[in-house]
C-alpha positions in Angstrom: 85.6 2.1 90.5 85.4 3.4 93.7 83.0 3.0 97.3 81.4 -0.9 96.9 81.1 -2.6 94.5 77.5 -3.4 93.1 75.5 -6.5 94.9 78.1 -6.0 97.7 76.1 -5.9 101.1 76.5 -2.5 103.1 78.7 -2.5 106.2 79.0 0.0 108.8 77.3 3.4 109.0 73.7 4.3 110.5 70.9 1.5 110.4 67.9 2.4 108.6 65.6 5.1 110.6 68.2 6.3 112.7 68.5 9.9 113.2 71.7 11.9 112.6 73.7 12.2 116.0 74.3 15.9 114.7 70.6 16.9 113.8 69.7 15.3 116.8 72.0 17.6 119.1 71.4 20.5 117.1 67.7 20.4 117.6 68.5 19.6 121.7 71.0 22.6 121.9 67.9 25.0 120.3 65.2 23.7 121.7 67.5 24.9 125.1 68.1 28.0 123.7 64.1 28.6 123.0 63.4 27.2 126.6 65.8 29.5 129.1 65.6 32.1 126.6 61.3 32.0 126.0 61.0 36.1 127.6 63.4 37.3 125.3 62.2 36.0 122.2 58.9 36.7 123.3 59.6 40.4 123.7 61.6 40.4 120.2 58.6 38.8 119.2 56.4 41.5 120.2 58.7 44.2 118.9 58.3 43.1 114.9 55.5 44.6 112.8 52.7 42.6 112.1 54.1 41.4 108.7 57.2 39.7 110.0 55.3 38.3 113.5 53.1 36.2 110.5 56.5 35.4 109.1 58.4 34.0 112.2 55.3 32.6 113.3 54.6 30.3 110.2 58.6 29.7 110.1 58.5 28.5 113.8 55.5 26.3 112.7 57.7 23.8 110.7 59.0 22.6 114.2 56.4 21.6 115.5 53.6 20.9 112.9 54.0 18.3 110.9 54.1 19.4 107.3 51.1 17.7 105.3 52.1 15.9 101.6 49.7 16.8 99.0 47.4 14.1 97.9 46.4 13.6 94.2 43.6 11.2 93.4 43.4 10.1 89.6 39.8 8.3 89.6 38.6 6.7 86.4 34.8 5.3 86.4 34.4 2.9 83.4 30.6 2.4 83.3 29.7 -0.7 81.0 25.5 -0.3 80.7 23.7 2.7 81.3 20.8 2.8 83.5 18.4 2.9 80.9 20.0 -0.4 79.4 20.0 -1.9 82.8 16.1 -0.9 83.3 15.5 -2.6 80.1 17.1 -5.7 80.5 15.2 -5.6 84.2 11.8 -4.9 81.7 12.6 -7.7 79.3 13.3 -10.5 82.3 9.2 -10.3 83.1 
């Protein structure tokens, strides 16, 4: 068997939540890019056809909009009386 053995603690590596030291710099070294390079990707930009401006526009987005999780909702309603039997219990309390 190899790696750790089951019920073994963990040793070593990245702690919980921290970000990858490469992801981290690769993200740096573009955002650096995008920043002393912002004229010339905005006249590339400008050069595509409408089609692929959508396109790189909605790709770009993923950097900087967080990307929403859909939600699913599974309600039940268990109903017990209806409201006639509950206006006729009322009636029959009198």
């Amino acid at each position: 068997m190899r790696g750790r053995p089951k019920g073994q603690p963990k040793f070593g590596g990245r702690k919980k939540g921290t970000a990858n030291k490469s992801s981290k710099e690769l993200r740096e070294r573009i955002s650096m890019i995008l920043d002393n390079k912002f004229d010339a990707v905005m006249q590339a930009f400008d050069r595509l056809d409408d089609k692929e401006k959508v396109k790189a526009y909605t790709d770009l987005m993923k950097y900087s909009v967080p990307t929403l999780q859909a939600v699913s909702l599974d309600a039940t309603v268990k109903k017990d009386d209806s409201v006639e039997e509950d206006l006729k219990a009322l009636s029959e309390e009198e």
